[in-house]
C-alpha positions in Angstrom: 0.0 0.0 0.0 1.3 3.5 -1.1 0.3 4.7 2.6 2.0 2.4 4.8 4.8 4.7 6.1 1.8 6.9 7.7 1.2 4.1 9.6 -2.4 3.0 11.5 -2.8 3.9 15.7 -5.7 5.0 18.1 -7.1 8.1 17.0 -6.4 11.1 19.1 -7.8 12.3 21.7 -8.7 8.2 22.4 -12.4 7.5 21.9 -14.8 5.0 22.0 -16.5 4.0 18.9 -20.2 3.3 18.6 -19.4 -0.7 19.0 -17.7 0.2 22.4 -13.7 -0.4 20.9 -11.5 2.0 20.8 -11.4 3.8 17.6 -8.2 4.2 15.3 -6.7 6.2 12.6 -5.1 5.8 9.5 -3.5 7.6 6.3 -4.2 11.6 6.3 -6.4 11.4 9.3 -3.5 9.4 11.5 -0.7 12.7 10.2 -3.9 15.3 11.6 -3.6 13.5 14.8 -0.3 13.5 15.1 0.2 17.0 14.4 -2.4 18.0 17.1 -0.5 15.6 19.2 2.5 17.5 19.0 0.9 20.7 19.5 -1.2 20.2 22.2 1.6 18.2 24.9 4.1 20.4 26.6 7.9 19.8 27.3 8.2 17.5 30.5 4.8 16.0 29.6 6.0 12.5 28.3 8.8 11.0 30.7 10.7 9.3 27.8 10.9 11.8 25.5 11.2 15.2 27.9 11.8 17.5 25.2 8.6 16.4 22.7 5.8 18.8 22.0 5.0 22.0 21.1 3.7 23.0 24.5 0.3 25.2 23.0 -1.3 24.9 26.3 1.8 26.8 27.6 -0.1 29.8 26.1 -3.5 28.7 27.5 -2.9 31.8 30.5 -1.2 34.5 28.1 -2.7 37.7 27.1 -4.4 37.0 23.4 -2.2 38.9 21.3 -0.2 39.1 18.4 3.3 38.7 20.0 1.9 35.8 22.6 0.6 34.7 18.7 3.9 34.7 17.0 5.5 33.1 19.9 2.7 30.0 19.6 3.2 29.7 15.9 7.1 29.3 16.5 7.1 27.2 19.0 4.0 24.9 16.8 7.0 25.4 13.8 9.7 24.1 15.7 7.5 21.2 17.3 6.3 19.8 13.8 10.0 19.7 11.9 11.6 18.2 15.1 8.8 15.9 16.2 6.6 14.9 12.6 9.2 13.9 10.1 6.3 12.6 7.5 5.6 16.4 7.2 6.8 19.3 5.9 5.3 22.6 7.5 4.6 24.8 4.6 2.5 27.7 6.7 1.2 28.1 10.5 -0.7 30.8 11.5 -2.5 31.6 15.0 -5.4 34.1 14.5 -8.0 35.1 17.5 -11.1 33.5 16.4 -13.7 36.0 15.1 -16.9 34.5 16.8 -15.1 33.5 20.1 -12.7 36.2 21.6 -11.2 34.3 24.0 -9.7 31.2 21.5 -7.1 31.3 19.0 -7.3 29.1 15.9 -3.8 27.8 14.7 -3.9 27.0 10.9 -1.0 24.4 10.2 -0.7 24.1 6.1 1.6 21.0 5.5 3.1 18.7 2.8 3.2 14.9 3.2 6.8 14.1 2.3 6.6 11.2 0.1 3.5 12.0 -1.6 3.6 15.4 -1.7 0.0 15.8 -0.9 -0.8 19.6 0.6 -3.9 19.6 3.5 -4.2 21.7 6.1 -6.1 21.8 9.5 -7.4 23.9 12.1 -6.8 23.6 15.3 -9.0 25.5 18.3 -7.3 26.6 21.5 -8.9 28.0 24.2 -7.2 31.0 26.4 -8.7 32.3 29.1 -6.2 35.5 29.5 -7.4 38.9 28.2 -7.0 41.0 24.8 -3.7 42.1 24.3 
């Protein structure tokens, strides 16, 4: 199968399916949860691998603004080439979402490397500091 380097695994976050298993993930789907995967854990989070992780929720108490932004989107950039190596990050972007003032959608545009498929995804992340 052209896919099998993606790889198959429980979908993330872990859910039950309607026959009561747990359900999984596989080709595009399986990248999308890794990639939220590496954005949502922090450094420290997993005991054998300290340093994975983008650490989003780092930002979950900091003021909503376009520096706190910028610093997000780096630190989702640096997470995804070090930690997602079937990807290549072609564009992320953090914008305060128009209908809720208090989350911050993260946009992460990316290439799968061998097939050189472009998707993208959006991500939701709540903050409960204030406007910036």
């Amino acid at each position: 199968m052209e896919t099998d380097f993606i790889g198959r695994g429980l979908s993330f976050p872990i859910k039950v399916n309607a026959r009561g298993g747990l359900s999984w993930s596989g080709g595009q789907q399986r990248i999308e949860d890794a990639i939220w995967l590496v954005i949502a854990t922090s450094a420290g989070e997993r005991v054998m691998l300290p340093d994975f992780g983008a650490g989003a929720n780092d930002y979950v108490f900091q003021p909503n603004s376009k520096l706190i932004q910028s610093a997000l989107v780096s630190s989702i950039k640096h997470g995804l080439l070090k930690f997602e190596p079937r990807i290549n990050p072609v564009n992320v972007n953090a914008i305060q979402d128009p209908d809720v003032t208090s989350q911050v959608l993260i946009t992460v545009e990316y290439q799968i490397r061998q097939t050189n498929e472009l998707f993208n995804a959006v991500f939701p992340l709540k903050q409960t500091g204030g406007t910036g």
